[in-house]
C-alpha positions as CSV (number, residue, x, y, z in Angstrom):
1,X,64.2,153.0,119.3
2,X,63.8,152.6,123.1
3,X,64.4,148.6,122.5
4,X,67.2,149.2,119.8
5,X,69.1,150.7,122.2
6,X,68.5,148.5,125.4
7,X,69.7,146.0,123.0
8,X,72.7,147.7,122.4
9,X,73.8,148.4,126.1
10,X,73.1,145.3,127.3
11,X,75.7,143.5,124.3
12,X,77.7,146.6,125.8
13,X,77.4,145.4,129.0
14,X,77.9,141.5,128.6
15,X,80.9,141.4,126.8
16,X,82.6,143.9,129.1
17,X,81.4,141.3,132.4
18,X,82.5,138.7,130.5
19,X,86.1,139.8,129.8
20,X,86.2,140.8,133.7
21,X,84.5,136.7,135.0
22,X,82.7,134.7,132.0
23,X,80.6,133.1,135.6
24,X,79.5,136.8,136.9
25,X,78.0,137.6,133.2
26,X,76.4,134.2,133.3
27,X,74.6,134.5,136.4
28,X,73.9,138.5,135.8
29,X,72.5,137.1,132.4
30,X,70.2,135.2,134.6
31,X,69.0,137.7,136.4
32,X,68.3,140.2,133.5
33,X,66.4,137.6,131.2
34,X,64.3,136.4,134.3
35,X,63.8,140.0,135.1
């Protein structure tokens, strides 16, 4: 459940960086998989 929904807010998350700066969701999509 706890994964379902880290899943969820994280697609949340990256498409509403990448309609602000398709760069600033690349790099933060960086950061999050390398942890």
């Amino acid at each position: 459940a706890l994964l379902g929904a880290q899943l969820v807010i994280t697609l949340v998350m990256v498409s509403l960086i990448q309609k602000i700066s398709p760069h600033f969701s690349f790099a933060r999509w960086i950061l999050c998989s390398t942890g």
